[in-house]
gemmi code that builds the backbone of each chain (N, CA, C; Angstrom):
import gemmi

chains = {
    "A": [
        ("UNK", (-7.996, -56.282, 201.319), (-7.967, -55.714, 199.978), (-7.150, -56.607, 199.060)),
        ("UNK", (-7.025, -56.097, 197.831), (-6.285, -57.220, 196.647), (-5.408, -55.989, 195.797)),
        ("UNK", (-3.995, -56.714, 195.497), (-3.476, -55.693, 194.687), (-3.012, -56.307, 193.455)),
        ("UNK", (-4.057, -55.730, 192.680), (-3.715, -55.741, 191.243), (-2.859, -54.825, 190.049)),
        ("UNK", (-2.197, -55.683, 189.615), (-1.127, -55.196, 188.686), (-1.779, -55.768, 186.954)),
        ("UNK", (-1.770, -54.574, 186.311), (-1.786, -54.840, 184.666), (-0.454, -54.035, 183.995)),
        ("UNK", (-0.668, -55.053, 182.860), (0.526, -54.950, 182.550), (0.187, -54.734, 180.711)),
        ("UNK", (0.465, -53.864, 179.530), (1.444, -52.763, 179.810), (-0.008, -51.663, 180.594)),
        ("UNK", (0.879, -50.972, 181.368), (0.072, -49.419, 181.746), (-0.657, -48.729, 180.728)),
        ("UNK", (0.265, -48.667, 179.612), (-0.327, -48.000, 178.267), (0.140, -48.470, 177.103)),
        ("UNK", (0.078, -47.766, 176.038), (0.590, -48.279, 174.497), (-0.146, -47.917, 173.617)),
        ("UNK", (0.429, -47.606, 172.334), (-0.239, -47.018, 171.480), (0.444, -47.596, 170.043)),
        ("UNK", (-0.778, -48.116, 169.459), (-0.828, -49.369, 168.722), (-1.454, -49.244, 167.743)),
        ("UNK", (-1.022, -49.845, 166.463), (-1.081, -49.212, 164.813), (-2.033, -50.033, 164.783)),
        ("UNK", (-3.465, -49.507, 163.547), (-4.657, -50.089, 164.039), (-3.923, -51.482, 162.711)),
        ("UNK", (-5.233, -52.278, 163.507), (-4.944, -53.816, 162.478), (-4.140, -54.493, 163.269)),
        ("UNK", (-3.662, -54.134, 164.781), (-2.761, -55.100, 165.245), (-3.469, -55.763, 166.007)),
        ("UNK", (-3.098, -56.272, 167.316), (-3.708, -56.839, 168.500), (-2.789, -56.426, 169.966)),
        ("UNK", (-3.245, -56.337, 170.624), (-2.574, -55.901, 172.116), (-3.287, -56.769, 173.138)),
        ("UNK", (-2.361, -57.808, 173.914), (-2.776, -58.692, 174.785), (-2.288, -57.758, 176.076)),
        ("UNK", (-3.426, -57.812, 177.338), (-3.229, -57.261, 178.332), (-3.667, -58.298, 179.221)),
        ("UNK", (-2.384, -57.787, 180.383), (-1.996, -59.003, 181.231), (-2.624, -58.303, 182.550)),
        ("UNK", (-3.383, -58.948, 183.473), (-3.900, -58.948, 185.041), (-3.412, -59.806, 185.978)),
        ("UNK", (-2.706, -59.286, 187.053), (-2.663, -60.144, 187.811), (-2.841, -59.771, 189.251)),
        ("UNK", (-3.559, -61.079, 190.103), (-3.860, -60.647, 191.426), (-2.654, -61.105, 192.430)),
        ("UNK", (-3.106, -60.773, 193.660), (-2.077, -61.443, 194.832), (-2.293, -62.197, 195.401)),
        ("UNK", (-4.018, -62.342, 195.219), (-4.408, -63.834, 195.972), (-5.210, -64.468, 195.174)),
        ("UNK", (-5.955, -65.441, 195.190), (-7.190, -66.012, 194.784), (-8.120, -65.712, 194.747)),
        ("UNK", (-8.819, -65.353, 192.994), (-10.353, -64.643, 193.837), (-11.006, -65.527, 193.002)),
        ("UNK", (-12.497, -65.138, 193.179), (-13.372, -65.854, 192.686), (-13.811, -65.522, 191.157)),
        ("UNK", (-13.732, -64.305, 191.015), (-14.680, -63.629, 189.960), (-13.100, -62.846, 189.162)),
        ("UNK", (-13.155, -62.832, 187.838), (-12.348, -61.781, 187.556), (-13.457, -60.959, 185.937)),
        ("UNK", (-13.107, -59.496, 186.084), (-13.540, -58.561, 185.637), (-12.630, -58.226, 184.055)),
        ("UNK", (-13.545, -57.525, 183.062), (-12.922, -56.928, 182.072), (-13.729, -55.802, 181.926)),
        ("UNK", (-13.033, -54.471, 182.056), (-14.069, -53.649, 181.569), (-12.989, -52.122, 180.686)),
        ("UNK", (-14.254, -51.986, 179.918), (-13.535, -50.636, 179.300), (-13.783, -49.348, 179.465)),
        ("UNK", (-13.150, -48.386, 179.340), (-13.860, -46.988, 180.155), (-13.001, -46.138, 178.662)),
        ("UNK", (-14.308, -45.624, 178.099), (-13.646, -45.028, 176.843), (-13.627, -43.433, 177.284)),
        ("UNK", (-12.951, -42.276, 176.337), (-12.389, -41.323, 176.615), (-13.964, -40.460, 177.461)),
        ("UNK", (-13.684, -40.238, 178.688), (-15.236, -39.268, 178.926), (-16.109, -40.142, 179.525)),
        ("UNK", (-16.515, -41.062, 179.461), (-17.259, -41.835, 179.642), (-17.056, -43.260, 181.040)),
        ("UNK", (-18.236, -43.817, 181.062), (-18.020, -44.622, 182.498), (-17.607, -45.842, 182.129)),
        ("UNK", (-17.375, -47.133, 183.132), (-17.302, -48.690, 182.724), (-18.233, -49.065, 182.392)),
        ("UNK", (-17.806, -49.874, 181.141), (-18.673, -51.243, 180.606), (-17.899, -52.280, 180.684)),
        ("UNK", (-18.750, -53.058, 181.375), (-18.570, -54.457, 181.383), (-18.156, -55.313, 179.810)),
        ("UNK", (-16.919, -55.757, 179.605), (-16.797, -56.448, 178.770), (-16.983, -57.911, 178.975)),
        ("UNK", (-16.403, -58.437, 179.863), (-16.733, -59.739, 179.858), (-16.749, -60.239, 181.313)),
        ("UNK", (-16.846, -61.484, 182.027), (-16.230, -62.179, 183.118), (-15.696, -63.317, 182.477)),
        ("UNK", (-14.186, -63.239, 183.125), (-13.037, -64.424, 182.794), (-13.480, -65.419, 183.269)),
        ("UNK", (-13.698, -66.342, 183.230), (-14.377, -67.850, 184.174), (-12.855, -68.680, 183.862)),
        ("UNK", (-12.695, -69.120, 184.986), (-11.384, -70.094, 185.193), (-11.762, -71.216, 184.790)),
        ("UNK", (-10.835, -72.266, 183.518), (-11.413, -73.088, 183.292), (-12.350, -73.414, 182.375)),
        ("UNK", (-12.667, -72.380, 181.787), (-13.941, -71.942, 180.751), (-13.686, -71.148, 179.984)),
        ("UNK", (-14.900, -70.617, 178.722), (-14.662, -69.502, 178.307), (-15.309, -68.700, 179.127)),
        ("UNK", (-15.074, -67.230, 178.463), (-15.601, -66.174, 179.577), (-17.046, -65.664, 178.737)),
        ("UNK", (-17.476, -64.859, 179.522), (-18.827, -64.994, 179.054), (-19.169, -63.603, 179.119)),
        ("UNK", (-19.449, -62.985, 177.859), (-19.472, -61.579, 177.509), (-20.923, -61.142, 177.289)),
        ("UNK", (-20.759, -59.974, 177.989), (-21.804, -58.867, 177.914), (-22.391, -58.882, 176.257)),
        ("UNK", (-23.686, -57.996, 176.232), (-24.129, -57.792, 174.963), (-22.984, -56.440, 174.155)),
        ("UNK", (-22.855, -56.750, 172.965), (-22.092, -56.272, 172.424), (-20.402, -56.434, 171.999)),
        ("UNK", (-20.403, -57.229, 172.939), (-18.714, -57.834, 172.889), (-18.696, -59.016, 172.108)),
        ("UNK", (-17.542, -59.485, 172.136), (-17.615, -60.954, 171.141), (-16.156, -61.472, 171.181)),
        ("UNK", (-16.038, -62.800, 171.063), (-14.781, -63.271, 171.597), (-13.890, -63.271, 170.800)),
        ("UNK", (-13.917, -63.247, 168.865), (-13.183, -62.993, 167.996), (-12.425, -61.584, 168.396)),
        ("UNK", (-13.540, -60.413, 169.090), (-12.620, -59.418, 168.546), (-11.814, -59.020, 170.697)),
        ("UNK", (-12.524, -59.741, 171.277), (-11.944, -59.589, 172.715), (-11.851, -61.228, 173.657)),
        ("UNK", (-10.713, -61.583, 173.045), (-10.185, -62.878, 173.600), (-9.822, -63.119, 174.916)),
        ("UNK", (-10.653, -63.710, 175.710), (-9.814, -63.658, 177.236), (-9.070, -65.097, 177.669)),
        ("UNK", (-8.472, -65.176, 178.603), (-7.866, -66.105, 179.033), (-8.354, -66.136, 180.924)),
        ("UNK", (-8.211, -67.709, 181.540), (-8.019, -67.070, 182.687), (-7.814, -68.681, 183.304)),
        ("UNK", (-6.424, -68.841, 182.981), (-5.584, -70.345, 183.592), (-5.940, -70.403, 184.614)),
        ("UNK", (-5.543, -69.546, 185.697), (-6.090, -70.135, 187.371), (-6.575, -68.796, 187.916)),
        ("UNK", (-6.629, -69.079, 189.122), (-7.322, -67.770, 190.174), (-6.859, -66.547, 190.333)),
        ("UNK", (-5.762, -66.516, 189.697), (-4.376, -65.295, 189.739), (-4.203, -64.146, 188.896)),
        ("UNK", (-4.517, -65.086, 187.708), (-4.400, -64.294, 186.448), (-5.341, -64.369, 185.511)),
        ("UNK", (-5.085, -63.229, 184.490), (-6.309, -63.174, 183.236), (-5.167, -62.039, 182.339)),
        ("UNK", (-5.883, -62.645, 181.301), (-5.184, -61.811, 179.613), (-6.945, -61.692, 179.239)),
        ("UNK", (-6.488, -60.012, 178.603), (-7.686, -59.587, 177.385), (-6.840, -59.636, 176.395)),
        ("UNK", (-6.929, -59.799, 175.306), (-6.495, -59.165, 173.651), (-7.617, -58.642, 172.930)),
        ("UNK", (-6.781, -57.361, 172.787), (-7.699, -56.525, 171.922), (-7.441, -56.772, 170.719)),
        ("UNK", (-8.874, -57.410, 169.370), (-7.529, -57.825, 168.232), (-7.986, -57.012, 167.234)),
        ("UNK", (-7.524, -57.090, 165.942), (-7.814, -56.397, 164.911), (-7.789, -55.198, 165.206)),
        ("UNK", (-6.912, -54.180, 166.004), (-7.399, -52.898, 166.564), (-7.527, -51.512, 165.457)),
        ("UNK", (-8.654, -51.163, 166.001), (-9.131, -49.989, 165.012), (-9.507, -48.538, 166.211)),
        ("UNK", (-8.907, -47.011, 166.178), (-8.843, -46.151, 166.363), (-9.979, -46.395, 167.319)),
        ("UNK", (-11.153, -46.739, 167.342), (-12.117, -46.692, 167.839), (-12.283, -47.843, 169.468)),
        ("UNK", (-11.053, -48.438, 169.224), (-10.593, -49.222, 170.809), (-10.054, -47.957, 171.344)),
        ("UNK", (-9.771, -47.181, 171.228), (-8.792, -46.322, 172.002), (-9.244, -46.452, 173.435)),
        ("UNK", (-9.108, -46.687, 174.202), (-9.938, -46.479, 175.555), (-9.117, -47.264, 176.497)),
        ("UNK", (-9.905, -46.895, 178.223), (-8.936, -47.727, 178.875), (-9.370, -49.132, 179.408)),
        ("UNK", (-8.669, -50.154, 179.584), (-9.337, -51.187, 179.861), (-8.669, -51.622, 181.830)),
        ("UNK", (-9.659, -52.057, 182.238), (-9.438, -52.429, 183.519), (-9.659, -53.654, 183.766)),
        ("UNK", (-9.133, -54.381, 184.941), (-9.206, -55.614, 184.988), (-10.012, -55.250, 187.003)),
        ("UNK", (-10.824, -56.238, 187.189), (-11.874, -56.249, 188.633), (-11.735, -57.713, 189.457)),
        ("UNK", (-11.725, -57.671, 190.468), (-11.575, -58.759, 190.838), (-12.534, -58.797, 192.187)),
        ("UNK", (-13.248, -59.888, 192.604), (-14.096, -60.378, 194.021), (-14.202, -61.582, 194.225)),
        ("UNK", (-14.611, -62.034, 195.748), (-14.416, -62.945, 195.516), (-13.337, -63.330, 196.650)),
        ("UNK", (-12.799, -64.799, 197.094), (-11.622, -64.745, 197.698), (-11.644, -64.020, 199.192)),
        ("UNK", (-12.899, -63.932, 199.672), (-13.337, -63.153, 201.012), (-12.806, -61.589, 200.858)),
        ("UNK", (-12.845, -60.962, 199.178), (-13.242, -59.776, 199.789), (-14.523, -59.426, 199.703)),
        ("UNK", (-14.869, -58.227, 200.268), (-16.336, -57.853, 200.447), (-16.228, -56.755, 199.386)),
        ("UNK", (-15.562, -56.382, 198.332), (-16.104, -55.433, 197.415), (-15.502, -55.762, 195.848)),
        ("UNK", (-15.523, -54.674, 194.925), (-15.204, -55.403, 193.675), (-14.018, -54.265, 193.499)),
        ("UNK", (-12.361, -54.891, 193.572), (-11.339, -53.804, 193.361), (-10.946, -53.942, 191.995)),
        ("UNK", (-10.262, -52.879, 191.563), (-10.232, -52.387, 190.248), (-8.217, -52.375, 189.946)),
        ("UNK", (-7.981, -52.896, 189.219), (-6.588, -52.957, 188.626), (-6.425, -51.747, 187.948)),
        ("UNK", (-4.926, -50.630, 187.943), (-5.084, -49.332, 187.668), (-5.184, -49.010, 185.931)),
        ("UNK", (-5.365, -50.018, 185.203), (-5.993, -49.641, 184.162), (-5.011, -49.448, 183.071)),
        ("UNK", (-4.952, -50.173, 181.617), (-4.079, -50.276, 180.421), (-5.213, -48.807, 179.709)),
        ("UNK", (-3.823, -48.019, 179.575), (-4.557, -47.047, 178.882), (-3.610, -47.051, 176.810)),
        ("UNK", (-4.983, -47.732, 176.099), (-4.270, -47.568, 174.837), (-5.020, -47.135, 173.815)),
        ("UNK", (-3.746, -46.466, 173.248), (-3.932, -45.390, 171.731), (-4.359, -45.963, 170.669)),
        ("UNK", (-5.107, -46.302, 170.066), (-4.857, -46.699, 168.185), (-4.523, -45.891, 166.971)),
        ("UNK", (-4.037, -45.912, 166.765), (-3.549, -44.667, 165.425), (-4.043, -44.787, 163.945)),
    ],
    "B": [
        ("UNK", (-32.557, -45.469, 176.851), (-32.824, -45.279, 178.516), (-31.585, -45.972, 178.855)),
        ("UNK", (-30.515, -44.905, 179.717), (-29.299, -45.621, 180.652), (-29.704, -46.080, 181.598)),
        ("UNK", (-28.811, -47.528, 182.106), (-29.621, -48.164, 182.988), (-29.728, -47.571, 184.181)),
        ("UNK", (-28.351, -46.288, 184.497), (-27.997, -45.568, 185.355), (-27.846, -44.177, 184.676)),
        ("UNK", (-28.613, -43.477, 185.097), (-28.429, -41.901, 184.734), (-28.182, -40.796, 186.517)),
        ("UNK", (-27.076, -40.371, 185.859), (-26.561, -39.027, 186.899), (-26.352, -37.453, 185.974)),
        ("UNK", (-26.353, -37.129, 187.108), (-25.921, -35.605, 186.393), (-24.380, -35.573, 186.588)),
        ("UNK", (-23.891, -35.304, 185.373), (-22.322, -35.117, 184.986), (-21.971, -33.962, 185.397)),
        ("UNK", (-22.479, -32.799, 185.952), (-21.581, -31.740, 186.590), (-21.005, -30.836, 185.535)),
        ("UNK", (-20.041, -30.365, 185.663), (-19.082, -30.127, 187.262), (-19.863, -29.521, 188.186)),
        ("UNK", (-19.777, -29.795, 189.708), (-19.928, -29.327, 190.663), (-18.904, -28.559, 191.023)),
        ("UNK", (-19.062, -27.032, 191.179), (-17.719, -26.369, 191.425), (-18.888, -25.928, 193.005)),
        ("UNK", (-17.446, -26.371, 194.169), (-18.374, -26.005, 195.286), (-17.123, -25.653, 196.064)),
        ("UNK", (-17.468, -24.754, 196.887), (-16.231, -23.764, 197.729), (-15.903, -25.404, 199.384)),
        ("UNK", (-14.744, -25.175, 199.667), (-14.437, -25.830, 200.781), (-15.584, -25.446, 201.543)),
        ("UNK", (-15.834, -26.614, 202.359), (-16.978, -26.467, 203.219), (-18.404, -26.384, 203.474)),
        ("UNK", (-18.747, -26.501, 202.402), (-20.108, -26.743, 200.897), (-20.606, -27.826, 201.370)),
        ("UNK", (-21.724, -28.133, 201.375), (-22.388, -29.269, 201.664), (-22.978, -28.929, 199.656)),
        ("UNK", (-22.700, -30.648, 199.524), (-23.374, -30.860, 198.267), (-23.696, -32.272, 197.641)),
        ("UNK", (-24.628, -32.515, 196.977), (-25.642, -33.909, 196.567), (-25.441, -34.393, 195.172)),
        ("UNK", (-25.391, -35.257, 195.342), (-25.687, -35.926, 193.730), (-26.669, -36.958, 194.001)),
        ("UNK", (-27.506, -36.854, 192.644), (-28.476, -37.811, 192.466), (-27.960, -38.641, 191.501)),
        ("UNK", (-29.030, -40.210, 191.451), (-28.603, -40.958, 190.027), (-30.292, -42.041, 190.474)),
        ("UNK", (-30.648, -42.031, 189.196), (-31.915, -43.028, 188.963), (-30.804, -44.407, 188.179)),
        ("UNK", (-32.027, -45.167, 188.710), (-31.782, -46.498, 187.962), (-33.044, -46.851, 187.255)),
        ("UNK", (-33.234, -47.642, 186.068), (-34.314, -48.099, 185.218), (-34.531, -49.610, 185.891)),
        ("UNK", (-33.858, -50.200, 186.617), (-34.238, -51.681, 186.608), (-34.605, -51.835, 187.985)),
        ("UNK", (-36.039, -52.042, 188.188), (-36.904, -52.308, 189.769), (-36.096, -53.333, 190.108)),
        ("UNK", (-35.329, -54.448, 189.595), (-35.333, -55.439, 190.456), (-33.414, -55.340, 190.578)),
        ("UNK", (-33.312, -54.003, 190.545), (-31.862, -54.535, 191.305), (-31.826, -54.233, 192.667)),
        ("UNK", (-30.273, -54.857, 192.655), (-30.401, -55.165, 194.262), (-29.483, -54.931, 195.127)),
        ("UNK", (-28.408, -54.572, 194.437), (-26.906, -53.631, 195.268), (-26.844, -52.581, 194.865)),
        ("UNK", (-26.627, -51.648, 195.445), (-26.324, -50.165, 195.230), (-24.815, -49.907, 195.504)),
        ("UNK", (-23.963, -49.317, 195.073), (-23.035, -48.662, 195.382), (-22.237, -46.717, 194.858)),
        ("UNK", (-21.818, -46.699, 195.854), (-20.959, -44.978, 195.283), (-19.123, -45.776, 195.361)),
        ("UNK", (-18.959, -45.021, 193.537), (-17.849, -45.409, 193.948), (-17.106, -43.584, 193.817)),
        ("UNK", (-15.093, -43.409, 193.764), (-15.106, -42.670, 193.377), (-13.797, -43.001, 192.269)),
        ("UNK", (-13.761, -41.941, 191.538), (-12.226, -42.053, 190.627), (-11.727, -41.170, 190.310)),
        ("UNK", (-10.457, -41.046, 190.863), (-10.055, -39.919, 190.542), (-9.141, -39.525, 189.528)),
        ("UNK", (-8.599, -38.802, 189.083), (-8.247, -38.733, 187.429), (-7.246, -39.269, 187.044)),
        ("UNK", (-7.756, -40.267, 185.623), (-6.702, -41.426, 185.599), (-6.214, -42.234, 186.899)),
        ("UNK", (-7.098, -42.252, 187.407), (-7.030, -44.314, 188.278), (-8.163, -44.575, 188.324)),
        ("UNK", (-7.750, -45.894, 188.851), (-8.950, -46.852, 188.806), (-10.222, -46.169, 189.672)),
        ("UNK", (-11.499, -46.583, 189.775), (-12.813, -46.533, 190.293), (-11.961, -47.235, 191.952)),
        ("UNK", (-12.927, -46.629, 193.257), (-12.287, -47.330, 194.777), (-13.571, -46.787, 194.891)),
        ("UNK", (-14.506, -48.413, 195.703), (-15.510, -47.871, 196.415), (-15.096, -46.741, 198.100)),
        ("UNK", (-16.602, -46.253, 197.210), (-16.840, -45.304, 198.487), (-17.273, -45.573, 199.512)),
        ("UNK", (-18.635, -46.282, 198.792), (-19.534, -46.898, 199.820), (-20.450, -47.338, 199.607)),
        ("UNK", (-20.958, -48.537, 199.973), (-22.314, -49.134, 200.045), (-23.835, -48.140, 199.960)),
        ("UNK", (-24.773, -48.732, 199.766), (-26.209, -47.496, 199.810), (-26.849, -49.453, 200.326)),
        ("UNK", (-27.309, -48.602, 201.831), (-28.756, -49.767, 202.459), (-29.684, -48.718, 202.162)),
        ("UNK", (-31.072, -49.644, 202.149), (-32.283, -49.994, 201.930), (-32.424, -48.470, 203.039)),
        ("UNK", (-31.783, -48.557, 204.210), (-32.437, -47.323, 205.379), (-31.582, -46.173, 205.274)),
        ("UNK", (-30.454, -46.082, 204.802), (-29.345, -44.798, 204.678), (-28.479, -45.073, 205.343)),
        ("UNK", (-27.309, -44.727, 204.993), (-25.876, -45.057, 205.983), (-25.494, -43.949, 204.968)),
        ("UNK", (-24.435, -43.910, 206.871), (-23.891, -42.703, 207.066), (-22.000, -42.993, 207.065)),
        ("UNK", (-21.095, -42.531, 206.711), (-19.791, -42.533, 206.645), (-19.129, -41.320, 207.003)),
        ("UNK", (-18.551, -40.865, 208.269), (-18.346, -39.549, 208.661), (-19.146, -38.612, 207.567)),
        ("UNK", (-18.325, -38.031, 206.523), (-19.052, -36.807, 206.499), (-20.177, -37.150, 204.515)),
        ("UNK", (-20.121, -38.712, 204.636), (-20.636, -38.998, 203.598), (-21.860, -39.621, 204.193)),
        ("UNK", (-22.943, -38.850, 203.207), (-24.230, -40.383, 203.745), (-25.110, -40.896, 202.319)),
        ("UNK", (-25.516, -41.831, 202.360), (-26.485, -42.302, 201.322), (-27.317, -42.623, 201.422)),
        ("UNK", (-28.226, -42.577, 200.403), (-29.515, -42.679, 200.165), (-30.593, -43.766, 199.536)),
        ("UNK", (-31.081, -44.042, 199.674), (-31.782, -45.202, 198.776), (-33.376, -45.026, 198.772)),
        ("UNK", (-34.058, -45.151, 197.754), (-35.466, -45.071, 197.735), (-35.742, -45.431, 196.493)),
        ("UNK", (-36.110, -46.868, 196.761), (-36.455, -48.123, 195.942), (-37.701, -47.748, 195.031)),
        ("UNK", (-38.830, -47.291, 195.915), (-40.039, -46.901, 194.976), (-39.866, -46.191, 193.838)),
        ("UNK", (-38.940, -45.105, 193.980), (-38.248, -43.951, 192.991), (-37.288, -44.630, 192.129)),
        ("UNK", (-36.999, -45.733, 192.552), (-35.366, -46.541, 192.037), (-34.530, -44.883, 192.086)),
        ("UNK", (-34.048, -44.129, 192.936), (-33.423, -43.061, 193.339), (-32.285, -43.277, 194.440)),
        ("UNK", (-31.242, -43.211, 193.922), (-29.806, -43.099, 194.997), (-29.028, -41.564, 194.972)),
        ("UNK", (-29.075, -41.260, 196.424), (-28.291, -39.694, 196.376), (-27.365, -40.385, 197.404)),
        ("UNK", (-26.124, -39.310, 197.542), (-25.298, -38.935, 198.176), (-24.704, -37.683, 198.518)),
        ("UNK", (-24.259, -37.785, 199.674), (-24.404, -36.254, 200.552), (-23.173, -36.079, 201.033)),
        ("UNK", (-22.450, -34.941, 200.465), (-20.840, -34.468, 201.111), (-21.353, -33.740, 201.803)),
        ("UNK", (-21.351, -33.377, 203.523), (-20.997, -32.689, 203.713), (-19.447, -32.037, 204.468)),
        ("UNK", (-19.133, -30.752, 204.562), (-18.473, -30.001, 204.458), (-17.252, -30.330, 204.136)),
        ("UNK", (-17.266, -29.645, 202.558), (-16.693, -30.476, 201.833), (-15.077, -30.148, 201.505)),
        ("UNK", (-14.347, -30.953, 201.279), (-12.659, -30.837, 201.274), (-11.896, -30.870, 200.099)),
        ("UNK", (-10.781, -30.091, 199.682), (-10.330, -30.205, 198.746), (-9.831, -31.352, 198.075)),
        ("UNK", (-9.452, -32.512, 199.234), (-9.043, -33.777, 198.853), (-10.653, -34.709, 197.906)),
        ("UNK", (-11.424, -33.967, 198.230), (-13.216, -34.574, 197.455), (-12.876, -34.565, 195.916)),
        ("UNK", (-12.370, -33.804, 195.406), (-12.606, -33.388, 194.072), (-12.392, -34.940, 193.314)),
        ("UNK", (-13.375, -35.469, 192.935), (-13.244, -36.403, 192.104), (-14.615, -36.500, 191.169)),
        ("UNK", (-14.606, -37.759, 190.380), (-15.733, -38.181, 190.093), (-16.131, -38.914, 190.914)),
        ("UNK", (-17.396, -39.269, 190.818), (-18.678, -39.730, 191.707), (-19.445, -40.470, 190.985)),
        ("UNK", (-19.422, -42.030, 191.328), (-19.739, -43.178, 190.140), (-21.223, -43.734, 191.053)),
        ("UNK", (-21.902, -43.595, 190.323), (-23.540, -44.289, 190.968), (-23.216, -45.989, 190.445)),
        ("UNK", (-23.569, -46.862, 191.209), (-23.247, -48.046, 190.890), (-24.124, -49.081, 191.498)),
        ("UNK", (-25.060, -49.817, 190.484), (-25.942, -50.983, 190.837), (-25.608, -52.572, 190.159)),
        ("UNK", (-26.178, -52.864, 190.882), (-25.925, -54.840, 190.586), (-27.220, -55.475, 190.719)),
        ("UNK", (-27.101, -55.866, 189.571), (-29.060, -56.312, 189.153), (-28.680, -57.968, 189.492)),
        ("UNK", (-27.650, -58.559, 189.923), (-27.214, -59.647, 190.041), (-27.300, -60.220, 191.701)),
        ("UNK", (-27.005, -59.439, 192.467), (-26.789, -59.157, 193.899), (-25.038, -59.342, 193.553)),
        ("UNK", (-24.730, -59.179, 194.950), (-23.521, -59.379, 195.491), (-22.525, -58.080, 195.258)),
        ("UNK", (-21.573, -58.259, 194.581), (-20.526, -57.157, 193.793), (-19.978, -57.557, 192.846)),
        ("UNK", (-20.896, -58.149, 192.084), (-20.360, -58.822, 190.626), (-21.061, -58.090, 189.473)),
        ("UNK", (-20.610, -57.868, 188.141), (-21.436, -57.439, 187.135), (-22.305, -56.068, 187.456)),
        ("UNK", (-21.077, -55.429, 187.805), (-22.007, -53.859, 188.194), (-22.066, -52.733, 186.971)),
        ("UNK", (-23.168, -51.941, 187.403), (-23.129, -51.403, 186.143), (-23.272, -49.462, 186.566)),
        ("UNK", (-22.194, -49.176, 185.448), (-21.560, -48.139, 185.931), (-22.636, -46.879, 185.485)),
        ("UNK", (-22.752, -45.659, 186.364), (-23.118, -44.686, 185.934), (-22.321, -43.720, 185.405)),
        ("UNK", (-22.562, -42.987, 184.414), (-21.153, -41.863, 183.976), (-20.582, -40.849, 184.930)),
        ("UNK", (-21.327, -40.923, 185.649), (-20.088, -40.198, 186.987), (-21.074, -38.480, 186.847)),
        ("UNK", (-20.320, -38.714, 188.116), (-20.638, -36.732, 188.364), (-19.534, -36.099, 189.078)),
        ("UNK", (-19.075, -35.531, 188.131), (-17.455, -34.502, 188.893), (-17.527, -33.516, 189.369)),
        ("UNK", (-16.739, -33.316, 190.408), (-17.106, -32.771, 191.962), (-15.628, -31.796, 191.684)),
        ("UNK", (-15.844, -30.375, 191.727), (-14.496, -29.598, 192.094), (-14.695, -28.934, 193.068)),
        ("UNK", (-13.570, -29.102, 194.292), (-14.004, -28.336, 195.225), (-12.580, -27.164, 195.542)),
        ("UNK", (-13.008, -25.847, 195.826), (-12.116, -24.612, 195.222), (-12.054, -24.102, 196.623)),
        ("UNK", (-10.799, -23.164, 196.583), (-10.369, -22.759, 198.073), (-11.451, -22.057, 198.406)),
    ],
}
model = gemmi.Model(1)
for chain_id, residues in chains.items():
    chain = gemmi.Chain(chain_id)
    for i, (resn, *xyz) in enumerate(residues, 1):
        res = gemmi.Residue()
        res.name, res.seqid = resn, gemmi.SeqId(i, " ")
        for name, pos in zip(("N", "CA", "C"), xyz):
            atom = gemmi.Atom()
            atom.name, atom.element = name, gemmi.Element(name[0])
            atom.pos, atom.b_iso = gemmi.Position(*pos), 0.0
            res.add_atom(atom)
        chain.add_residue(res)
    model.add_chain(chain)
structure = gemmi.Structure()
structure.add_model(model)
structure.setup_entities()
């Protein structure tokens, strides 16, 4: 298994700002995940972080308003920018890859916009 | 059309209940199936895989029937520690990359 840590847990954030959220794994994986799970509702895929690259986003996303990062095999940053009431939701970070056999889930930045 | 449609529930089912959830998929050519579960406020933890013939997990089994694009899963006798959501989950990609989530079906299970 892989244990992932994000970092902040939560926050609640005056809209018009930006909130960078931090992932990190314990080992090396191959693949890393962005996804959002809004109030009620299931995951969407926001993007895959590609190490080395940009990341390469689903339909509907876009890199002005969801910036990723992903320096080496370990770690990844989302920023949520310009935030408007309507980010409110939670975002998770996924990781595979690295000989595991499934796709584990980081426990999830849960944030407010006001 | 969701690419994954389930029935959202609640399932209110007494301890010891045998009970099913269904979920269709729209896309013939995917090619991983999975059940995940989540329970309130944490992350999604697979449950379990869905083969092509059915597998079984003690008191969980799954389903697959490609012609239907149709995935069920089967509690039986069911435990208070169950109560979660119940995530239908396919990968039109193969592997366990780029999966795509169904809205879940929540499961309460009552003394």
């Amino acid at each position: 298994s892989a244990v992932i840590s994000q970092k902040p847990s939560r926050d609640i954030c005056q809209r018009g700002t930006s909130l960078t959220i931090q992932c990190q794994v314990d080992s090396q994986v191959t693949m890393m995940f962005w996804y959002r799970q809004q109030p009620g509702q299931s995951l969407t895929l926001i993007a895959t972080a590609n190490q080395g690259s940009e990341a390469t986003y689903e339909s509907g996303f876009v890199i002005d308003k969801f910036p990723i990062s992903r320096p080496n095999l370990t770690f990844s940053t989302l920023t949520v920018s310009n935030m408007s009431p309507e980010d409110s939701s939670i975002y998770l970070c996924s990781v595979v890859g690295g000989g595991l056999t499934e796709q584990f889930f980081g426990p999830g930045t849960r944030l407010t916009v006001l | 059309r969701k690419e994954v449609e389930q029935d959202p529930g609640p399932f209110n089912v007494p301890e010891g209940a045998t009970v099913a959830f269904n979920c269709t998929y729209s896309n013939s050519a995917s090619q991983s199936f999975f059940w995940y579960r989540q329970d309130c406020r944490k992350e999604p933890k697979l449950l379990m895989s869905v083969y092509s013939s059915g597998n079984e997990d003690g008191r969980f089994t799954a389903q697959l029937n490609r012609a239907s694009q149709y995935i069920s899963l089967l509690i039986r006798d069911s435990k208070l520690s169950d109560s979660a959501t119940y995530l239908c989950v396919v990968n039109n990609a193969g592997g366990y990359n780029k999966l795509i989530f169904g809205a879940g079906t929540r499961l309460a299970v009552h003394p």
